[in-house]
Structures are given as structure tokens and as C-alpha cells.
C-alpha positions as CSV (number, residue, x, y, z in Angstrom):
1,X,10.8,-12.1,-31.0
2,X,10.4,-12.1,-27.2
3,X,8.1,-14.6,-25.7
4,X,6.5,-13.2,-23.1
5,X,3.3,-14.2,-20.6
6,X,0.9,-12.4,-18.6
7,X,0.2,-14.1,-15.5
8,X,-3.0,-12.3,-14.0
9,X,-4.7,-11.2,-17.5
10,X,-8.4,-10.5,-16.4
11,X,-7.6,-6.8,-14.7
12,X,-7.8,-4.3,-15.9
13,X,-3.9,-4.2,-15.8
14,X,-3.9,-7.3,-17.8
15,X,-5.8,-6.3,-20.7
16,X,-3.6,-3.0,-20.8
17,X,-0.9,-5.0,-20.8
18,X,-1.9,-7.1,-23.8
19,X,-3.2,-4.1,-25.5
20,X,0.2,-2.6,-25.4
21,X,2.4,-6.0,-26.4
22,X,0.0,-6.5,-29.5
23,X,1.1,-3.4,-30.8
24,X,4.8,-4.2,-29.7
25,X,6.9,-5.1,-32.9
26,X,9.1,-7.2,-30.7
27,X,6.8,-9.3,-28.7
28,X,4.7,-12.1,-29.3
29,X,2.4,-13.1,-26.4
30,X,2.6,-17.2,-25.5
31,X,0.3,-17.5,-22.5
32,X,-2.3,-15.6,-20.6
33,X,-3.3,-16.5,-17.8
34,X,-7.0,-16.3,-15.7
35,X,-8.4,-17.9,-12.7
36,X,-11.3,-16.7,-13.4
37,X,-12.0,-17.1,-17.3
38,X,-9.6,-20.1,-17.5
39,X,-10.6,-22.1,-20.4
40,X,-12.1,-19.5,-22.7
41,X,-10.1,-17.1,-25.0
42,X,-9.8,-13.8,-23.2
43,X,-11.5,-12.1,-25.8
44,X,-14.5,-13.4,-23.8
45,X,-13.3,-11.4,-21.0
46,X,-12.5,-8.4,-23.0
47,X,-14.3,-8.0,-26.2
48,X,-12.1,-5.2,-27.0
49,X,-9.7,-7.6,-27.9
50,X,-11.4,-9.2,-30.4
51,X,-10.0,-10.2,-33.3
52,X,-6.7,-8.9,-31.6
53,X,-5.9,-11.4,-29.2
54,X,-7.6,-15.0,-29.3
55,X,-5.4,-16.5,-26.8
56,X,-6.8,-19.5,-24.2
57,X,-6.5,-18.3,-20.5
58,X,-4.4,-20.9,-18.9
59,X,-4.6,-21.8,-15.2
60,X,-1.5,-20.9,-13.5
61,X,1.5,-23.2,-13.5
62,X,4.9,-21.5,-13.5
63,X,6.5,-24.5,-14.9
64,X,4.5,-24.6,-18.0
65,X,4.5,-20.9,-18.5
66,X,7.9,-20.8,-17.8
67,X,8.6,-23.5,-20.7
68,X,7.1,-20.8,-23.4
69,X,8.5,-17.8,-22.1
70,X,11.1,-15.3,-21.5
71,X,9.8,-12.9,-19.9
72,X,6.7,-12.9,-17.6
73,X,4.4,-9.8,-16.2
74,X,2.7,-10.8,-13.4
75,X,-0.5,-8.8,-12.4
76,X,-1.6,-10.5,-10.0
77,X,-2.6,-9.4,-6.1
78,X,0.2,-8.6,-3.8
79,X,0.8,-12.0,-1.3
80,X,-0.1,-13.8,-5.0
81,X,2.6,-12.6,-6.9
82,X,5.3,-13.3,-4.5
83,X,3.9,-17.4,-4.6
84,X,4.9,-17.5,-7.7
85,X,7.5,-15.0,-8.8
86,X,10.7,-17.0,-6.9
87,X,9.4,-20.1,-9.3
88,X,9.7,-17.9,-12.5
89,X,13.1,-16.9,-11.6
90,X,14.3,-20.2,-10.8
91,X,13.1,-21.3,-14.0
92,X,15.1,-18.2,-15.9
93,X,12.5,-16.1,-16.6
94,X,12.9,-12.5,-16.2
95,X,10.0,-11.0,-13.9
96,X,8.3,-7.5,-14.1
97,X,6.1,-7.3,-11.2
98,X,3.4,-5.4,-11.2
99,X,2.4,-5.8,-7.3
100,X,3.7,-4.3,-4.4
101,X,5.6,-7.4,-3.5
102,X,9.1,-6.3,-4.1
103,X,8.9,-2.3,-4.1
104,X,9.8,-1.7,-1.0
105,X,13.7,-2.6,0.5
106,X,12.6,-3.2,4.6
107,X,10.7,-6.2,5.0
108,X,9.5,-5.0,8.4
109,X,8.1,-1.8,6.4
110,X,6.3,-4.1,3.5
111,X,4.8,-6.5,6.3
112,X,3.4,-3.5,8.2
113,X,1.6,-2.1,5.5
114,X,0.8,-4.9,4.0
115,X,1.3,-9.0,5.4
116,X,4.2,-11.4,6.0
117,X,6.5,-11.8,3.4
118,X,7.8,-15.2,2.0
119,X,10.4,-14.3,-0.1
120,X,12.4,-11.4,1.2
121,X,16.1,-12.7,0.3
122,X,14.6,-10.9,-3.2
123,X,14.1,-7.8,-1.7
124,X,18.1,-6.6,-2.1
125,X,17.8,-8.1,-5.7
126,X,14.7,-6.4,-7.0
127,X,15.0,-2.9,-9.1
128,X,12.3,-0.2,-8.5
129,X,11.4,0.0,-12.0
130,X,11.0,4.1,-12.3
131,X,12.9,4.2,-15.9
132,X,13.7,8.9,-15.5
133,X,15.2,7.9,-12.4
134,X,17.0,4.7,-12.3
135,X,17.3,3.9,-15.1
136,X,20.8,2.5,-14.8
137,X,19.8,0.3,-12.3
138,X,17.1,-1.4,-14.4
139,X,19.1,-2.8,-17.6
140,X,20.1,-6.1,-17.6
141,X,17.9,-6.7,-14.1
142,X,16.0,-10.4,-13.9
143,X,13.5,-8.9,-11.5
144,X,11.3,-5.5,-11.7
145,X,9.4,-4.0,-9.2
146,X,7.1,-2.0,-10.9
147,X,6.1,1.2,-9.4
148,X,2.5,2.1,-8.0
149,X,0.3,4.4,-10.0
150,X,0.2,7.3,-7.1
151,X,3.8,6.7,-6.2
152,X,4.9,7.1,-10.0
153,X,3.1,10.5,-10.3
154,X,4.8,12.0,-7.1
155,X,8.4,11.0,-7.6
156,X,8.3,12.4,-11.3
157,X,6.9,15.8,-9.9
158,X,9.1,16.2,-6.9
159,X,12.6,14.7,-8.3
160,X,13.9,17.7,-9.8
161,X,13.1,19.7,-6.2
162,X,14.6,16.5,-4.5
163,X,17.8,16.5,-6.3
164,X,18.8,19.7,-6.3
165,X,18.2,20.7,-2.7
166,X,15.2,23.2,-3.7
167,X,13.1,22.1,-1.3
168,X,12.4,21.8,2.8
169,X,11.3,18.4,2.3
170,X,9.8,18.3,5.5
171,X,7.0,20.7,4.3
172,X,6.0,18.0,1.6
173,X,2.4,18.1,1.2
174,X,0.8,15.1,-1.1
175,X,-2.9,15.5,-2.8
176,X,-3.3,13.0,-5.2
177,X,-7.0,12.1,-7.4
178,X,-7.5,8.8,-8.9
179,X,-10.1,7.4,-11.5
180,X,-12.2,4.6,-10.3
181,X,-10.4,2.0,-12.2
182,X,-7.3,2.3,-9.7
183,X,-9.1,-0.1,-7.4
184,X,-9.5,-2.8,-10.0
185,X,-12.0,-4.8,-12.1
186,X,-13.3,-6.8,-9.2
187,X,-16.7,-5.4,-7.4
188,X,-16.9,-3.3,-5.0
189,X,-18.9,-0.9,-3.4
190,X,-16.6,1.9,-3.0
191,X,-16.4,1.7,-7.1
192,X,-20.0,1.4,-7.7
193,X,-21.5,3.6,-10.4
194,X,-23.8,5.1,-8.2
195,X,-21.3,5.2,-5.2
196,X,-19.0,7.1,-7.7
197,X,-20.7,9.0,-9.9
198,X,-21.4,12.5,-8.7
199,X,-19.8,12.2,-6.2
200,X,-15.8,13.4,-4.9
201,X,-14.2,12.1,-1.4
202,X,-10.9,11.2,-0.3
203,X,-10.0,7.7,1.3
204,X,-7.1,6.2,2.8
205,X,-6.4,9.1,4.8
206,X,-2.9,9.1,6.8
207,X,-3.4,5.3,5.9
208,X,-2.5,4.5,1.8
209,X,-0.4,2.0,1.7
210,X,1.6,4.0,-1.1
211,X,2.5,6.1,1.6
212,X,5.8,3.8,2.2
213,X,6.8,3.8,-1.5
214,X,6.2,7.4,-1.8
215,X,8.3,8.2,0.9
216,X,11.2,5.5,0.8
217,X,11.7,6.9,-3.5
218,X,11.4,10.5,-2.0
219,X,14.4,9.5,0.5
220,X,16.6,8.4,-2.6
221,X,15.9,11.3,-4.2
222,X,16.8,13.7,-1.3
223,X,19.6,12.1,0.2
224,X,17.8,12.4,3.7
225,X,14.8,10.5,5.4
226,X,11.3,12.0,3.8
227,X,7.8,11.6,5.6
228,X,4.8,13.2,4.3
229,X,1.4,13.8,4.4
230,X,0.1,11.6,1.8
231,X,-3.7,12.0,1.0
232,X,-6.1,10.7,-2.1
233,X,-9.3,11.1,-3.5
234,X,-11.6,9.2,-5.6
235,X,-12.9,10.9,-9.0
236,X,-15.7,9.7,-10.8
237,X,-13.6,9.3,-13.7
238,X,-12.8,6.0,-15.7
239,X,-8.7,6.6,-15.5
240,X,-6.3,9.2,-14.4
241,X,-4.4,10.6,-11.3
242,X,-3.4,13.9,-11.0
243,X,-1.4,14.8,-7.8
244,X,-1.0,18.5,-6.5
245,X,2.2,18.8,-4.5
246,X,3.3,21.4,-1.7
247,X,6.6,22.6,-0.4
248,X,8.7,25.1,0.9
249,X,11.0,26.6,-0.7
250,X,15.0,27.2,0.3
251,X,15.9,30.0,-2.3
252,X,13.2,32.4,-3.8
253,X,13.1,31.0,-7.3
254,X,10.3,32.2,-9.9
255,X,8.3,30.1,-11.8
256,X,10.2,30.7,-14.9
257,X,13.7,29.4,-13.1
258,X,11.8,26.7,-12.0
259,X,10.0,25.0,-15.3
260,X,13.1,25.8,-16.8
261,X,15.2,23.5,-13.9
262,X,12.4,20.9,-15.1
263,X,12.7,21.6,-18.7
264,X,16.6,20.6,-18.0
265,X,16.2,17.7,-16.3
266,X,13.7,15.9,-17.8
267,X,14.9,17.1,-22.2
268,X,15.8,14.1,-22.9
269,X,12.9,11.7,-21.2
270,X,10.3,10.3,-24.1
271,X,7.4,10.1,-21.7
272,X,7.8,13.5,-19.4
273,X,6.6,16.6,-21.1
274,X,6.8,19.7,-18.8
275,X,4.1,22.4,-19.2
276,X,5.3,25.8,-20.7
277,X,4.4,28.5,-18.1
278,X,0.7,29.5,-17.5
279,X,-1.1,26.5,-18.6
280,X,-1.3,23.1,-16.4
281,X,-1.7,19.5,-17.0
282,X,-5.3,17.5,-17.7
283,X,-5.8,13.9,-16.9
284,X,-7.5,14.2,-20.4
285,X,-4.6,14.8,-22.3
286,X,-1.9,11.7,-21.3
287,X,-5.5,9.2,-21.9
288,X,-4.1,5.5,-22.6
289,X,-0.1,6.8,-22.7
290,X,2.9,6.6,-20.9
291,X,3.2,9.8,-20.6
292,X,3.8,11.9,-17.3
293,X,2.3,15.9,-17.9
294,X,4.1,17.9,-15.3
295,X,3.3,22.0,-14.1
296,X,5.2,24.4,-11.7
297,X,4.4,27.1,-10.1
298,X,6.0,29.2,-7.5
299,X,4.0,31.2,-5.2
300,X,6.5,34.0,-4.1
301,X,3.7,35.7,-1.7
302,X,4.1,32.4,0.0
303,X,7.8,31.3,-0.6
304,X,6.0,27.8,-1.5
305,X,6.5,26.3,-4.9
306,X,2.8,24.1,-5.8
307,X,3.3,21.1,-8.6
308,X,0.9,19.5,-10.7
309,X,1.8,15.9,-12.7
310,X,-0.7,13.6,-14.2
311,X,-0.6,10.2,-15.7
312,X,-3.1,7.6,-17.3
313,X,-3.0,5.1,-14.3
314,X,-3.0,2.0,-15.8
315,X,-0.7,3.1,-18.5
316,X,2.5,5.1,-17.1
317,X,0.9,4.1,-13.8
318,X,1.0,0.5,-14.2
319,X,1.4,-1.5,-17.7
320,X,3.1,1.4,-19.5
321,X,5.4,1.5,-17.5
322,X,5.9,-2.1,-17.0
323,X,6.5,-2.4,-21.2
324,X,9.0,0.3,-20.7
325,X,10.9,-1.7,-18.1
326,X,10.8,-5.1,-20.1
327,X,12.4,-2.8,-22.9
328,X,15.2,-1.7,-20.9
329,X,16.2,-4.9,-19.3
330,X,15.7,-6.6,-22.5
331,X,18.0,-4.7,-24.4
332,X,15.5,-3.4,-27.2
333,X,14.4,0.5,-28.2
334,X,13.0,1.7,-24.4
335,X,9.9,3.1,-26.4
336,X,8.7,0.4,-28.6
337,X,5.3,-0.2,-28.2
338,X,4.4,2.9,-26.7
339,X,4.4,5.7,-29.2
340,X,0.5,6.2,-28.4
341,X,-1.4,9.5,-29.1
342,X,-3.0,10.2,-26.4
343,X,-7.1,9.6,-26.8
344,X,-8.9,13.3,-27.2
345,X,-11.9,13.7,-26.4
């Protein structure tokens, strides 16, 4: 069995992580971790887990986390994770990270968008942790830098455009809607019920810091430098992003080419299914998976092709995705632990 700790358990990250690894026939959970609960089982923090998962949260010290584990998710806030993440290495511990510490290559970039950086010799070293797209890359790495939840849901839509040249990527237009849980368990005002509820606005206008990751994957995938016009909204949802994306096309390729170009590429992908043409994804139906729903449509009045992908944001947005990584560079099944029906109604 591999020993494995989340460090940063009382998000709601966390507790989808743990809800995942229960189910994981390869895992056992040693230590969770909790500033904030430390001391009492983190059933206290999530009932949900009851009966499930009794485990003590632990304060965190990488040395004795490190001594009872192999692997460690941290899900912590980005500045904390990169404290601690050069410790777990050092100690042999293989690292999925689940902040933006490590996702993106230019430090000068990272430290715009987000602060100074006190471990970038690990820059080079860490793997973006996208599994459909490099997944060669990710076996056998020691550190993962897991993807963000909006970032995750754009690349899988666009890659297949990307790729194969289809697109004027200079025409790439992002629209992205999140549920409220993307901004975390802590309180807020922005993620008030009552702020939320009935309510529909965007945020982080020409300012996201995903806007970075987004475009440095987008680059990879097209072979050229990619900026784009990145905007989200808030839906008063509990989970969920659905991103509508814009382009131009080169060629004057029908819907029907075109879902059949994604049909191709993505066959053999567990967690990608691409919508038969006519119908369009639903946050509602990829609830608590790691899936990735994905719909194309070309618009030949226009010469613009318009695609829809949606994912469970804490799932293939965040701890999904994560599991799926720790199977990959641990050498086990890469869907073990994730062969979830998604939650309907």
C-alpha cells in the first residue's frame, strides 16, 4: 500500500482529496494535516467523513510526515506550499502540489502574478501535471504541479485546435463560470450565500491570475506564443466550471469534421468524453468526477469554431486530477480510485 499524507486537509480540496484515497484500493492515508482543527479527528471538520476517515489532524512538521509517507498532497495556499514542499523532497517524498507554486516555468512571470519565490531552482524540475497532454512527462516525476481548475478546462477544449494548426490562435477568446466553492472554504464576502445566490457577475477581469497558466499551456500546445482574453464568472452553484471558447478558424471545417478530430484525439482518454453532435455539456453531468465533457461547434456563417468543456472543479479541477497524477508517477492503474458515476440530480 502507498502511504500517503495530505498536508492542508480542511479545504475543501482536502476533504476531496481524502474522499477520493478512501475509496483508492492502493492507498492508505497516514497523516492529515490542519492548522486549524489540529488536534481533533477531521471528521469534526467534515462530518461527511464519518465513520470513513477518523484520522487526528496533525500540525505541520515535514519531518514527521515525511517519516510515515511516500507520497504527500499538499493543499495548502500558494507562498505556503513552497515553505514546505523543498523539505518533503529532501526527505524522499514524492510531492503533488496542488498550489500554483510550481505551475508556471518563469519565475519573473509567477512573482508578477503572484509574490517572490523561494524555491525556483524547482521550477525546471517540476511536471505540469495535465495527464491527456503530458502524460509522458509525468511518470516516474518526484514533483507535480497540479493544474488550476480554469486552466485544466481550457487546455482540454482548445488542444486538439492547438495541435493541429486549426486555429488563429490569436483570436482566442476565454469565458469561463465557476461554482462558488472555487474560492475555498474560508469566509468571504464575495462567496456569501446572499452575495451569491441569485445573483451572476464576472470577476477578475483582464486580471485572473490563471491567465499566465492558461496561456503558457496554450503556447506548448501551439508551438507559438498565445495571449488571450481570459474572463470568469461566478455562478451560484456549489461546484462546476464550464468554459465557452472562441476562435477563428484557418480552413472551413464543419462541425462534424471537427467532433470527429476530437473524437480521434481524445479515444483513448478515461476521463474526456466528447459530445456527439447537437447536444452540449452540463456542469450537472461530470458532478464529483474526473471527468472533462467537451462540445464543438463550428459556425460557418462566421468561419469561427465556439467550444464548450466542463469539469467538477475540485475533482478533475483539483483532487481528481491530483489522484490521477500520484497514479501515474507511482506506477499503479492511472484510474484507480476514480471510477465515480457522476452524481444525478
Amino acid at each position: 500500500m502507498l502511504k500517503v499524507a495530505v498536508v492542508g486537509a480542511s479545504g475543501y480540496t482536502g476533504v476531496e482529496l481524502i474522499r477520493l484515497l478512501i475509496g483508492h484500493p492502493e492507498v492508505e492515508i497516514t497523516c492529515v494535516t490542519s492548522r486549524q482543527h489540529e488536534g481533533l479527528p477531521i471528521s469534526r471538520a467534515f462530518p461527511s467523513l464519518t465513520g470513513f476517515c477518523e484520522l487526528v489532524c496533525e500540525s505541520l512538521d515535514v519531518d514527521a510526515i515525511a517519516a510515515k509517507s511516500e507520497l504527500v498532497f499538499t493543499a495548502l495556499p500558494h507562498k505556503s506550499a513552497m515553505d514546505v514542499i523543498p523539505g518533503f523532497l529532501a526527505a524522499g517524498c514524492k510531492v503533488v502540489d496542488l498550489s500554483a507554486d510550481y505551475r508556471l516555468k518563469d519565475q519573473a512571470v509567477y512573482e508578477h502574478w503572484y509574490q517572490e519565490h523561494s524555491s525556483p531552482e524547482l521550477l525546471a524540475e517540476a511536471i505540469y501535471g495535465l495527464p491527456e497532454l503530458f502524460r509522458s512527462e509525468i511518470a516516474g516525476a518526484r514533483l507535480i504541479a497540479n493544474p488550476g481548475c480554469y486552466p485544466t478546462s481550457v487546455a482540454l477544449g482548445l488542444a486538439p485546435l492547438l495541435k493541429y494548426d486549426l486555429v488563429d490562435p490569436s483570436t482566442l477568446v476565454i469565458d469561463s463560470k465557476s461554482g462558488t466553492s472555487g474560492a475555498g472554504r474560508g469566509a468571504k464576502q464575495g462567496s456569501l450565500y446572499c452575495e451569491v445566490n441569485e445573483g451572476f457577475k464576472a470577476y477578475g477581469v483582464a486580471s485572473h491570475r490563471h491567465t499566465p497558466e492558461i496561456e503558457q499551456t496554450l503556447t506548448v500546445l501551439s508551438g507559438s506564443p498565445v495571449l488571450v482574453n481570459f474572463t470568469p464568472h461566478l455562478l451560484p452553484i456549489n461546484r462546476g466550471i464550464l468554459s465557452t471558447m472562441y476562435a477563428t478558424l484557418r480552413g472551413e471545417e464543419n462541425t462534424a469534421e471537427l467532433i470527429g478530430l476530437y473524437q480521434s484525439f481524445y479515444g483513448k482518454e478515461k476521463f474526456v468524453r466528447v459530445m456527439p453532435s447537437g447536444e452540449l455539456p452540463n456542469v450537472a453531468y461530470v458532478r464529483g468526477t474526473n471527468f472533462c465533457d467537451i462540445g464543438v461547434v463550428s459556425d460557418e456563417r462566421t468561419g469561427r469554431v465556439i467550444v464548450v468543456s466542463v469539469i467538477d472543479n475540485l475533482v478533475k479541477g483539483a483532487a481528481g486530477q491530483a489522484v490521477q497524477n500520484m497514479n501515474l508517477i507511482c506506477g499503479v492503474k492511472e484510474q484507480l480510485g476514480l471510477g465515480i458515476v457522476p452524481l444525478f440530480p
